[in-house]
Backbone as XML, in Angstrom:
<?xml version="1.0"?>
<chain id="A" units="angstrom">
  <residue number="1" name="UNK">
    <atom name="N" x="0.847" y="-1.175" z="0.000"/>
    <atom name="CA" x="0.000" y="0.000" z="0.000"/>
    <atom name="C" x="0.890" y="1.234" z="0.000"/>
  </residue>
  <residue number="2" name="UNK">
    <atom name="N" x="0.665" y="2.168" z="-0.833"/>
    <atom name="CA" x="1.446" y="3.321" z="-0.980"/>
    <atom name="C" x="1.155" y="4.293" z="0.201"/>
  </residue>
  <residue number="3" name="UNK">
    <atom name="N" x="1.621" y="5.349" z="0.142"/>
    <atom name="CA" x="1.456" y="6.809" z="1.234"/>
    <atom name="C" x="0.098" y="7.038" z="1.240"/>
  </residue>
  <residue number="4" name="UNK">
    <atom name="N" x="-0.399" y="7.729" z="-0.312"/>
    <atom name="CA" x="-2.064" y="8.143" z="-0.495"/>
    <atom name="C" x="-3.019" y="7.002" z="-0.600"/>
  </residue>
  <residue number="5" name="UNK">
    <atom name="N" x="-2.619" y="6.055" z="-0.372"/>
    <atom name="CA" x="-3.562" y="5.009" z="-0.485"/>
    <atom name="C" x="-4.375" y="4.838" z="1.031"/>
  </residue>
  <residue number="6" name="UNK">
    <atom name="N" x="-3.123" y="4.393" z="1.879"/>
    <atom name="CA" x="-2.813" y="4.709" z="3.426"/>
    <atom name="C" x="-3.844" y="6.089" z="3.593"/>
  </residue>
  <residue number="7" name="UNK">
    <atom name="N" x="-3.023" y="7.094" z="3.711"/>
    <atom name="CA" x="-4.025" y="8.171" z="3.996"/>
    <atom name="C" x="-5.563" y="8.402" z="3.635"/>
  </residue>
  <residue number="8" name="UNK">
    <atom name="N" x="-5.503" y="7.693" z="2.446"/>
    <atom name="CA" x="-7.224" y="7.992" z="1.727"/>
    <atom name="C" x="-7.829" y="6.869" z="2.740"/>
  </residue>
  <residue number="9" name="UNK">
    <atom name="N" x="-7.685" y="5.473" z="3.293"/>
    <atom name="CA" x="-8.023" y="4.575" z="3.912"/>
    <atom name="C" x="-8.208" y="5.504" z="5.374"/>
  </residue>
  <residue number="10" name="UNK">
    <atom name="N" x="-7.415" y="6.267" z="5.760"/>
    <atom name="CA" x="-7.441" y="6.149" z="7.334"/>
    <atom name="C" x="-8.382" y="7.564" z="7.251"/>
  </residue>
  <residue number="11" name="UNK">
    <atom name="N" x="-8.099" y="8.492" z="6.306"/>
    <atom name="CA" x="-9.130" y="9.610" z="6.586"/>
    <atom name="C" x="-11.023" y="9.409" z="5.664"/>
  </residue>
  <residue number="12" name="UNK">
    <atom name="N" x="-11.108" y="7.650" z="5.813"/>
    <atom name="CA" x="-12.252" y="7.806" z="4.803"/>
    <atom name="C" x="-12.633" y="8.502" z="3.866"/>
  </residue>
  <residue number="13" name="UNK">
    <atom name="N" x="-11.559" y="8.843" z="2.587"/>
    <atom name="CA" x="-12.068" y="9.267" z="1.942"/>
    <atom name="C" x="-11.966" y="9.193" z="0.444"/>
  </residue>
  <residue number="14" name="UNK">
    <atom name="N" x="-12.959" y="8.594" z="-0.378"/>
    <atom name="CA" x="-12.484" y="8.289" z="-1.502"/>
    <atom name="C" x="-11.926" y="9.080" z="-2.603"/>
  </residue>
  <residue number="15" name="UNK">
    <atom name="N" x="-11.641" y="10.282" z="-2.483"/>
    <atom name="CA" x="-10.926" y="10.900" z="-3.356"/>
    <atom name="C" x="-9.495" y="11.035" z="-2.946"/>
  </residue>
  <residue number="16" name="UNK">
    <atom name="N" x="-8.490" y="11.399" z="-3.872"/>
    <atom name="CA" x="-6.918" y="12.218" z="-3.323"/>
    <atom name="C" x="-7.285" y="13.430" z="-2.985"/>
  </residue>
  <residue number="17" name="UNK">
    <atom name="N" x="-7.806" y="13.896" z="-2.060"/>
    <atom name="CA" x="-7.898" y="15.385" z="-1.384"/>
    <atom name="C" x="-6.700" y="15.999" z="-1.595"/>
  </residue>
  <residue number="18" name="UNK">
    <atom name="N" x="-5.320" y="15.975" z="-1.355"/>
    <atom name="CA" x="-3.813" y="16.302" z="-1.514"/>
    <atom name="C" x="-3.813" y="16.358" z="-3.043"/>
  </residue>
  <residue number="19" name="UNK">
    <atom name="N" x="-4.509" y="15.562" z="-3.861"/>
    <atom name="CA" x="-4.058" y="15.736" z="-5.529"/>
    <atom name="C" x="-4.554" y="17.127" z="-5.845"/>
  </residue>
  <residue number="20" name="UNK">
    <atom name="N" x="-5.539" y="16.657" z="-5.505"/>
    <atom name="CA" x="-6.939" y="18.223" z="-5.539"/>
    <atom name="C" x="-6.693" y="19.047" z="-5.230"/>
  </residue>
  <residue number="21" name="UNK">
    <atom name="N" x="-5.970" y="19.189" z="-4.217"/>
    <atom name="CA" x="-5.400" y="20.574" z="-3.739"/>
    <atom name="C" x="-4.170" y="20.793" z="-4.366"/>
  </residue>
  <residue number="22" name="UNK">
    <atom name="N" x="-3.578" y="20.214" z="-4.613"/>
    <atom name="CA" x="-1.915" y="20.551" z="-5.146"/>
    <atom name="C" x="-3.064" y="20.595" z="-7.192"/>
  </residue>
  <residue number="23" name="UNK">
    <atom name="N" x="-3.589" y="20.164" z="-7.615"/>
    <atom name="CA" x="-3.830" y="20.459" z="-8.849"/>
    <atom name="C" x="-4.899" y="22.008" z="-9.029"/>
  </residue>
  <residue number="24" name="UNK">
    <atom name="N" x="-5.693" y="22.331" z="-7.546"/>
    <atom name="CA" x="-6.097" y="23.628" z="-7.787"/>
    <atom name="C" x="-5.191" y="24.758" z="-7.865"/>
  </residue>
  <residue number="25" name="UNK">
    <atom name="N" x="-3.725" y="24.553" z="-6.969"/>
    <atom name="CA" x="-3.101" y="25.282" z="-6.887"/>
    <atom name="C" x="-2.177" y="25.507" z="-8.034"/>
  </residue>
  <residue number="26" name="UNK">
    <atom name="N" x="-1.805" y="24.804" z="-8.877"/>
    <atom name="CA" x="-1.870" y="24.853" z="-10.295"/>
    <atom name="C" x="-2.613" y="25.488" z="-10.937"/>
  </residue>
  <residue number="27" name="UNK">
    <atom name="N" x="-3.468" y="25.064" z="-11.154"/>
    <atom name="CA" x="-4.726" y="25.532" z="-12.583"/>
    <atom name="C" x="-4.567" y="27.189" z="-11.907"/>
  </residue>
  <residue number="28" name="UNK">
    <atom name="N" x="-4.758" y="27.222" z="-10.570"/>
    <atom name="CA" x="-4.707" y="29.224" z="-10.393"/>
    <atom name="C" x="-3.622" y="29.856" z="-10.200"/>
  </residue>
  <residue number="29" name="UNK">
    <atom name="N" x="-2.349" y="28.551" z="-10.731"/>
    <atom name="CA" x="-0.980" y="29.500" z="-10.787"/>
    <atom name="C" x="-0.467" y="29.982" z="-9.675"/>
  </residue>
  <residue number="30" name="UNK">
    <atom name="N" x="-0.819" y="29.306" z="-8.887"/>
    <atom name="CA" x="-0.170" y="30.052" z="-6.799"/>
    <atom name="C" x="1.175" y="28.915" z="-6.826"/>
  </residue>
  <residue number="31" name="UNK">
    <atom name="N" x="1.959" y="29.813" z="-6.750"/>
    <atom name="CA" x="3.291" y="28.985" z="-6.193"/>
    <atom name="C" x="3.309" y="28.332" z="-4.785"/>
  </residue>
  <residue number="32" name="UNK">
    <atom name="N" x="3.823" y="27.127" z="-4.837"/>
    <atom name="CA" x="3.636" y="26.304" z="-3.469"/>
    <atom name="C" x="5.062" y="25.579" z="-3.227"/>
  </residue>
  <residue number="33" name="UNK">
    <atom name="N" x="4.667" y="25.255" z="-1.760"/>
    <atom name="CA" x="6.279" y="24.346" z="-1.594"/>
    <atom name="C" x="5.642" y="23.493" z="-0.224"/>
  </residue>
  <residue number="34" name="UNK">
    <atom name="N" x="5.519" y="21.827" z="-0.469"/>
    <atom name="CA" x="5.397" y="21.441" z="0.156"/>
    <atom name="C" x="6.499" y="20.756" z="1.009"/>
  </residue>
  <residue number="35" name="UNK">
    <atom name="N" x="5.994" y="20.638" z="2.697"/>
    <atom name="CA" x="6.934" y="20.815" z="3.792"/>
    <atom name="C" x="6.584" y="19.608" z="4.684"/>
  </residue>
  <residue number="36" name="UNK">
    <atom name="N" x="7.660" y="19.321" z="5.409"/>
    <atom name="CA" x="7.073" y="18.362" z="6.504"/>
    <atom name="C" x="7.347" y="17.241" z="6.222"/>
  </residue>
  <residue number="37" name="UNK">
    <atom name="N" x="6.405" y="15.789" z="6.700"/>
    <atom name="CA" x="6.443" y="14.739" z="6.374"/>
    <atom name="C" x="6.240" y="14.253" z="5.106"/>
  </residue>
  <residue number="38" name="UNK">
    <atom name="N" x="5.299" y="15.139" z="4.201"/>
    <atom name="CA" x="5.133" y="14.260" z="2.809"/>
    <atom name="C" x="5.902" y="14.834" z="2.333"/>
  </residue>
  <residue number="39" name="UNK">
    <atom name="N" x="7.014" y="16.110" z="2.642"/>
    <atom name="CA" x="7.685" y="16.680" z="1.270"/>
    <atom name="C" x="9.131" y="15.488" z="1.724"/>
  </residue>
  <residue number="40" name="UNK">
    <atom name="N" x="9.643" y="14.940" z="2.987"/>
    <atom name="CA" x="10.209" y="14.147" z="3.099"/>
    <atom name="C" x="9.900" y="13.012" z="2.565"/>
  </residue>
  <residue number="41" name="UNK">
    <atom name="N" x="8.685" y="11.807" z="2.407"/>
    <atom name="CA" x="8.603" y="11.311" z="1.922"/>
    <atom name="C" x="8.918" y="10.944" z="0.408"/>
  </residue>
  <residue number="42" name="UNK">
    <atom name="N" x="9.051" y="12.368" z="-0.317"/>
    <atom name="CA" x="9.355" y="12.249" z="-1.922"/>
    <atom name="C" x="10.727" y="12.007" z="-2.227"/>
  </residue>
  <residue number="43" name="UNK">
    <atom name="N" x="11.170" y="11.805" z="-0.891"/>
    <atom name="CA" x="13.083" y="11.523" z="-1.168"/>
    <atom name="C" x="13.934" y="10.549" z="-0.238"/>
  </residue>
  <residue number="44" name="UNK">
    <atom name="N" x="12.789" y="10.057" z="0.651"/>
    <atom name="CA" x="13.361" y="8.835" z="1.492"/>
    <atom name="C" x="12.441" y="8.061" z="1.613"/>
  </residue>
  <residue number="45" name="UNK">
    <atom name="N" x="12.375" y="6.551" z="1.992"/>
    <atom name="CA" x="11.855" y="5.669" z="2.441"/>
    <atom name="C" x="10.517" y="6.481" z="2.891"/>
  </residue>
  <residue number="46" name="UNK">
    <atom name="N" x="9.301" y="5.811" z="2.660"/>
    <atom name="CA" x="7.961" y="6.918" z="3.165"/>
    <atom name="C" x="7.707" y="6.592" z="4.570"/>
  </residue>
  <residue number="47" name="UNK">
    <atom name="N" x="7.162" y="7.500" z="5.105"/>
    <atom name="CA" x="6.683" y="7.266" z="6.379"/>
    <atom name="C" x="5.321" y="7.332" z="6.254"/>
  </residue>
  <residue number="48" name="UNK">
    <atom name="N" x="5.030" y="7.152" z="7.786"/>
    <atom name="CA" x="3.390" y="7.278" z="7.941"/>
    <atom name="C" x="3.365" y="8.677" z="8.529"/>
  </residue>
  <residue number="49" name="UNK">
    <atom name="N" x="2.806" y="9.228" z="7.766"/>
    <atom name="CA" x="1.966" y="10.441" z="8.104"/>
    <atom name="C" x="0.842" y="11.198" z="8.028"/>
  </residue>
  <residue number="50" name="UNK">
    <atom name="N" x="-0.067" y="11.975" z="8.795"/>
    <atom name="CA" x="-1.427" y="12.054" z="8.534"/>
    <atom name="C" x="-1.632" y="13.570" z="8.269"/>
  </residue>
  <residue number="51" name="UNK">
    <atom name="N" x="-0.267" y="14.090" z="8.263"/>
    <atom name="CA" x="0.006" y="15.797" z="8.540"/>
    <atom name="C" x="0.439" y="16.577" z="7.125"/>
  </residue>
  <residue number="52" name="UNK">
    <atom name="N" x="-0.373" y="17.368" z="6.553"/>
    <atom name="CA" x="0.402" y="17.813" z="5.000"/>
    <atom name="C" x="0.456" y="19.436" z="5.254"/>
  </residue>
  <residue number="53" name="UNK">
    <atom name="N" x="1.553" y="19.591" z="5.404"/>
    <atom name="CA" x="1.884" y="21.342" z="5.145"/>
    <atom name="C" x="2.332" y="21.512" z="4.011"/>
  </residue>
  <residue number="54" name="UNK">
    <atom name="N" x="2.141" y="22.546" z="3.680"/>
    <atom name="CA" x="1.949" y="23.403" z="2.355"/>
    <atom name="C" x="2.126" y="24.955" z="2.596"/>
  </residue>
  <residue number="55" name="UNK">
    <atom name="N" x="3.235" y="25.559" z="1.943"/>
    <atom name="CA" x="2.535" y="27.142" z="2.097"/>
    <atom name="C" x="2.827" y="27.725" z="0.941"/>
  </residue>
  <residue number="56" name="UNK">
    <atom name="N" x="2.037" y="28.904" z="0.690"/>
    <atom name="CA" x="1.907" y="29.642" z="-0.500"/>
    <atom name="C" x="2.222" y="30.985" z="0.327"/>
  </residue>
  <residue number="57" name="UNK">
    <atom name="N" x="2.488" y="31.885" z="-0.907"/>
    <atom name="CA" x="2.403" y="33.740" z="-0.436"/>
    <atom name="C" x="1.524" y="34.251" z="-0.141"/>
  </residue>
  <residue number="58" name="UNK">
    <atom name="N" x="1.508" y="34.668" z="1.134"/>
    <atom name="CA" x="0.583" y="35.525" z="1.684"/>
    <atom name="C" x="-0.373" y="36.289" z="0.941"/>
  </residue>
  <residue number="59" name="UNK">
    <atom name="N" x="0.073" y="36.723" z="-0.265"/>
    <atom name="CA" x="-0.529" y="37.684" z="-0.975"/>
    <atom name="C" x="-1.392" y="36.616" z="-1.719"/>
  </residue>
  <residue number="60" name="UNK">
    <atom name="N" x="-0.973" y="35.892" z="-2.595"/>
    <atom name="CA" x="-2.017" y="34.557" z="-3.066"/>
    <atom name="C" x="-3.572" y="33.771" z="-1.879"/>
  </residue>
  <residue number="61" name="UNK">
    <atom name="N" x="-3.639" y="34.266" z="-0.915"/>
    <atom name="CA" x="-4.483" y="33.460" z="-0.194"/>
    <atom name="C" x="-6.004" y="33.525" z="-0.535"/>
  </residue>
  <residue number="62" name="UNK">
    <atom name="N" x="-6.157" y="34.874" z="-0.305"/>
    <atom name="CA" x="-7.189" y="35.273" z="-1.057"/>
    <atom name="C" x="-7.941" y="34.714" z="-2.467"/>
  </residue>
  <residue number="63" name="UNK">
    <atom name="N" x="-6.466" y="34.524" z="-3.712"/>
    <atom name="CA" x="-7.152" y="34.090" z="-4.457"/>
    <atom name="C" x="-7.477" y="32.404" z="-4.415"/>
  </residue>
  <residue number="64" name="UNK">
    <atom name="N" x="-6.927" y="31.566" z="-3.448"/>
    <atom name="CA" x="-7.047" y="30.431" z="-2.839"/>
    <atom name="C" x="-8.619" y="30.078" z="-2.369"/>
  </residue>
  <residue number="65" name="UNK">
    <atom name="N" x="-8.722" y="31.244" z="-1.470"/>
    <atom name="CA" x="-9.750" y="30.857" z="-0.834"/>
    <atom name="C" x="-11.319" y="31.293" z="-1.939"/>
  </residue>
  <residue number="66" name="UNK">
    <atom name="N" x="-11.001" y="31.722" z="-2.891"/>
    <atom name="CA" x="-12.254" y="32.003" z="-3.973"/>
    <atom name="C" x="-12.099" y="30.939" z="-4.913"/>
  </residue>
</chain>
């Protein structure tokens, strides 16, 4: 079982919520940099984690949240 497989199982939920969000933040062009446990995961052995940080520019939030 992979990382998002794991996570989609333990937070009931059948979509990639994390795809969805990392592909809205795309399509509206907000620069991102993900941090923490999953941005570690993309370069070592994965862990279990249930925690996804993410941050964008302050000034972008706004258009985030519309």
């Amino acid at each position: 079982m992979k990382g998002r497989e794991f996570y989609n199982r333990v937070t009931n939920s059948s979509t990639d919520i994390i795809e969805e969000f990392l592909n809205l933040l795309n399509e509206e062009q907000i620069d991102y940099v993900v941090i923490g446990g999953m941005a570690v995961n993309a370069y070592c052995e994965p862990m279990v984690t249930l925690d996804f940080d993410c941050v964008i520019e302050m000034a972008r939030v706004e258009d985030l949240r519309r």
